[in-house]
C-alpha positions in Angstrom: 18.1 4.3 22.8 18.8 7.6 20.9 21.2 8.4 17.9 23.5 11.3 19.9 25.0 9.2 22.5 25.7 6.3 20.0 27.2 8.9 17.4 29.6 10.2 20.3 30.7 6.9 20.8 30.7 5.7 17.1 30.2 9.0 14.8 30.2 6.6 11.5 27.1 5.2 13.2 23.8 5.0 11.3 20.2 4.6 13.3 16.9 4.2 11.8 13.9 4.6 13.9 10.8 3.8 12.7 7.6 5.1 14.2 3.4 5.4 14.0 3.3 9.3 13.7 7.7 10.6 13.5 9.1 12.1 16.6 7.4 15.2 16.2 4.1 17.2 16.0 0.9 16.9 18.6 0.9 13.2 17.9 4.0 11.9 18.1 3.3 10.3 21.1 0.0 8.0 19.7 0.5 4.3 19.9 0.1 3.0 16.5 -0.4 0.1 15.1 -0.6 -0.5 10.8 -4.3 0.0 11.2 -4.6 2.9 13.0 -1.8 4.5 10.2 -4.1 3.2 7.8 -7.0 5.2 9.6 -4.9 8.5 9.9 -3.9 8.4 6.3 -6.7 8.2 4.5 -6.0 5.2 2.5 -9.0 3.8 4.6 -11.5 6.2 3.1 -9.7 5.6 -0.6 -10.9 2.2 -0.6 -14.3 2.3 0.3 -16.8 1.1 -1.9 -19.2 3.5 -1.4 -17.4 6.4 -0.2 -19.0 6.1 3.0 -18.0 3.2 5.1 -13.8 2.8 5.8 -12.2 -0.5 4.0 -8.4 -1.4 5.7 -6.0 -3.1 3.5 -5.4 -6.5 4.5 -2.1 -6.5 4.0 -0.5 -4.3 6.4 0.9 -1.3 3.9 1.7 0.9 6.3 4.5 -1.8 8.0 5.6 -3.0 5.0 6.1 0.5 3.1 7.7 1.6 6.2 9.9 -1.0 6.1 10.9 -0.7 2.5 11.8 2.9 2.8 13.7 2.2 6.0 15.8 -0.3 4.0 16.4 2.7 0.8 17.1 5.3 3.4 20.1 3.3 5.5 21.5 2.5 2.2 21.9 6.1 0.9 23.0 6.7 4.3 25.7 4.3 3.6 26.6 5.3 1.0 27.2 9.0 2.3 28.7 7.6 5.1 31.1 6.2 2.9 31.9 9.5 1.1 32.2 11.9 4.1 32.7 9.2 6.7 30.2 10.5 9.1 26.8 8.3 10.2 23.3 9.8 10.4 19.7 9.0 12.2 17.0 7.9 9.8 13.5 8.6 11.0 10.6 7.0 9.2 7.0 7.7 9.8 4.7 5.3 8.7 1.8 8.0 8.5 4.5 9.9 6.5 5.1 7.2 4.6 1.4 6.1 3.1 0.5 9.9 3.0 3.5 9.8 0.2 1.9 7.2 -1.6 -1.8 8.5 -0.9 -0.8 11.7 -2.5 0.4 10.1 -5.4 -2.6 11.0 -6.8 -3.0 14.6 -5.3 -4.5 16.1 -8.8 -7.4 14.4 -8.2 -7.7 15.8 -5.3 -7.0 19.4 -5.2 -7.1 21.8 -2.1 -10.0 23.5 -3.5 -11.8 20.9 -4.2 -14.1 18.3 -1.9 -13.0 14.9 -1.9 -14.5 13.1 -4.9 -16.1 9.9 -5.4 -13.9 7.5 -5.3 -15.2 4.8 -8.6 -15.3 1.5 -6.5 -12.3 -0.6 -8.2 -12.2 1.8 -10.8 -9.7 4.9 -11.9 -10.5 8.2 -11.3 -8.8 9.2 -14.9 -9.1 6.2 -17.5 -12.1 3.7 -18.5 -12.6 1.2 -18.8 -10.1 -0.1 -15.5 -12.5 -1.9 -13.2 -13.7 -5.3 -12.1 -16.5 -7.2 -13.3 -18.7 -10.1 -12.8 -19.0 -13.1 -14.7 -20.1 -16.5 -14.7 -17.6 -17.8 -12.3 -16.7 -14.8 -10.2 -14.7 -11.2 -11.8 -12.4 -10.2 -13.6 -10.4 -7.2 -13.7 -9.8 -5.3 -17.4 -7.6 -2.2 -17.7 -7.6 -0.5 -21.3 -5.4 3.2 -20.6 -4.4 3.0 -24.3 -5.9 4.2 -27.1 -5.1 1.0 -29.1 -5.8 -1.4 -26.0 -9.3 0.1 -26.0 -9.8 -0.1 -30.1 -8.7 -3.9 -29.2 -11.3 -4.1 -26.5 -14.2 -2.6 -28.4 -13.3 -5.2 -31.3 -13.8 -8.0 -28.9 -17.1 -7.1 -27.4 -18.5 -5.4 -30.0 -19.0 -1.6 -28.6 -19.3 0.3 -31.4 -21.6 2.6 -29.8 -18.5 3.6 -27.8 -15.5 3.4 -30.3 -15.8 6.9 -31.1 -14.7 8.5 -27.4 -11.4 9.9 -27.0 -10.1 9.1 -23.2 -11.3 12.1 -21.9 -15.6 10.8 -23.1 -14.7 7.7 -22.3 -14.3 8.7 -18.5 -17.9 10.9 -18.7 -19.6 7.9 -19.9 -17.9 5.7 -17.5 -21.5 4.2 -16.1 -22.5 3.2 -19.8 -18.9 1.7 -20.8 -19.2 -0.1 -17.5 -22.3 -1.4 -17.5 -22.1 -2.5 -21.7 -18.6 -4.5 -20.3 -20.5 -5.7 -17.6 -23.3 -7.1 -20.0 -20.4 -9.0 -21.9 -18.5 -10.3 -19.4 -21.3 -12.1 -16.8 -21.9 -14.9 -19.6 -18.2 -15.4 -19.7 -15.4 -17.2 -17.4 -12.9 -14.9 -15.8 -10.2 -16.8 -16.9 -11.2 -17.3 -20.6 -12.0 -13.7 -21.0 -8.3 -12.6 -19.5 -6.7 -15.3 -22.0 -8.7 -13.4 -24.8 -7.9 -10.0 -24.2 -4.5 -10.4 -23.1 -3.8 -12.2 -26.4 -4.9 -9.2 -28.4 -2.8 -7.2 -26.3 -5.7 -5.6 -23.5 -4.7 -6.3 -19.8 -6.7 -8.1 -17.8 -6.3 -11.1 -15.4 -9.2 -13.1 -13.1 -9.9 -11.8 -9.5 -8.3 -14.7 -7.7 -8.8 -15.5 -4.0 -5.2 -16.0 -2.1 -5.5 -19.8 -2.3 -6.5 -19.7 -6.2 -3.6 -17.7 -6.8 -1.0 -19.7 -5.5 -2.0 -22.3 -7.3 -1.6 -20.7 -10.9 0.2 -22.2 -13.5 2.5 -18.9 -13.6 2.8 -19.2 -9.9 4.0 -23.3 -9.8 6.4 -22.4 -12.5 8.4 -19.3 -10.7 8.2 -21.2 -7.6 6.5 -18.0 -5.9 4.9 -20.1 -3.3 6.9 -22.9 -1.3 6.6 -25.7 1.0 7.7 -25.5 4.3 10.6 -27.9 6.2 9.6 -29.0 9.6 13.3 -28.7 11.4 15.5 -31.1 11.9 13.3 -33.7 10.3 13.7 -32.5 6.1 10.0 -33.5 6.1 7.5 -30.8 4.7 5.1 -29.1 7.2 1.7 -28.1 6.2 2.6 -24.7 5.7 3.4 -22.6 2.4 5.0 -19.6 2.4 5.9 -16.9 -0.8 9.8 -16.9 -1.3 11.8 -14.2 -1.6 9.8 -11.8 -4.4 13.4 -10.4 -6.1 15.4 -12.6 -8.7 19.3 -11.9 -9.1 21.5 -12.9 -11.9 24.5 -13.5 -9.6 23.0 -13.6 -6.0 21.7 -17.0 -4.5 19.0 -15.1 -2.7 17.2 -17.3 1.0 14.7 -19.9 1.0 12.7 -21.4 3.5 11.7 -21.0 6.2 12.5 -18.3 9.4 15.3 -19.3 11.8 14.4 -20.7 15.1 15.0 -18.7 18.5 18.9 -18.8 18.6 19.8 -21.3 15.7 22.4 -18.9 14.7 23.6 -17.8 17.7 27.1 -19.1 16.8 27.0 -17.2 13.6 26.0 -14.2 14.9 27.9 -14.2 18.3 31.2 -16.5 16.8 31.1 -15.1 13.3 30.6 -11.7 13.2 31.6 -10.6 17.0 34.3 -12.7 17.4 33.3 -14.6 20.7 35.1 -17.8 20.8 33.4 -21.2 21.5 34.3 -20.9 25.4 32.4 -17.8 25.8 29.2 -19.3 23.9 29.1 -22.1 25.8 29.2 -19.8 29.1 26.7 -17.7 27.8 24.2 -20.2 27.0 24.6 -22.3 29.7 24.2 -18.8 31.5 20.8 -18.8 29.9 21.9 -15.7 28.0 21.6 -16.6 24.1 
């Protein structure tokens, strides 16, 4: 299906198409799934531990950023159409699409430059921001502020350090690190992010999936939610996360996905206009 003939027929039409590699260029014609984008892009190499050996994201990035800027682009489309009155073709990329948000960090990068180093979990432009052991597993601490790191060297006592400005601090990244590290490993991860995010430093324990659904914060928002088995109103043994956005004057869905033509009638009735007759002919017809 392509945009032109639908346009002819319907000019106020609007198409999105999303692809691996966009519909042009010597690759547009790879098969692609979100790993093999993830491979192209680089974000692979970006997350490596040791600069050496690739590292996907688990989550699949490239399907789901593809997907959120296909869902922007068809409503600015929209809302052009609804100024001029004409449709348009949307085509995302998804190679496009994490290159954008690979390059987000392009000055540390330059052209004329090799690729640096990437600091395991840490940042390439502020330290202390990095992950680190303790008694019970890791936890993550991210000081960018001059006052959050004055907080953090209160805490653990680095006076040695308290002296260097961000740009030191980031030159003397291995000693900060490892002086952290030395604090931390005696400590619980959970105690030590209760600490320093009550003096105002950001940090949080590296949860697993499981341990963070089960969060206090988590329970309280309702983030993660039991499944209904249909037609019974007796919860399954799956959980899934609920919608992620919160409205002030939208009832937005929950629960679970709709089985294979439970809205038919909706759909088909509803918004085409079929009338029950032609339902029950098309179903019985093995059509919907």
């Amino acid at each position: 299906m392509e945009y032109e003939p639908l346009a002819e027929i319907n000019p106020r039409i609007i198409t999105c198409f999303i692809s691996g590699f966009g519909s042009t260029g010597s690759r547009s014609d790879w098969l692609a799934y979100d790993t093999i984008v993830q491979a192209s892009s680089g974000i692979m190499m970006q997350n490596s531990l040791d600069g050496r050996t690739p590292r996907a994201s688990r989550p699949a990035v490239a399907d789901y950023f593809s997907a959120f800027h296909a869902a922007l682009a068809i409503l600015q489309a929209y809302y052009q159409q609804k100024e001029t009155g004409r449709g348009q073709n949307i085509e995302v990329s998804m190679l496009d699409v994490l290159m954008s948000v690979i390059w987000s960090e392009a000055p540390d990068h330059p052209y004329d430059e090799k690729q640096p180093a990437r600091p395991a979990n840490g940042h390439p432009r502020t330290v202390p921001w990095n992950t680190y052991a303790t008694v019970d597993g890791y936890v993550s601490i991210a000081a960018s502020k001059e006052v959050q790191w004055q907080k953090l060297v209160d805490i653990m006592g680095l006076e040695q350090f308290r002296h260097l400005g961000k740009t030191d601090r980031v030159v003397h990244r291995h000693e900060i690190d490892e002086a952290i590290g030395e604090w931390t490993h005696t400590r619980r991860k959970r105690e030590i992010a209760d600490q320093l995010q009550a003096a105002g430093v950001p940090s949080s324990p590296v949860l697993s999936e499981l341990e963070a659904a089960e969060e206090v914060n988590v329970r309280e928002r309702g983030v993660i939610e039991q499944v209904i088995t249909p037609g019974t109103g007796v919860p399954s043994a799956h959980r899934m996360a609920r919608f992620p956005v919160r409205f002030s004057d939208l009832e937005t869905p929950t629960g679970r996905a709709p089985l294979l033509g439970e809205h038919n009638s909706l759909v088909f009735g509803d918004y085409l206009g079929f009338d029950q007759d032609v339902l029950t002919d098309l179903a019985q017809r093995g059509i919907i």
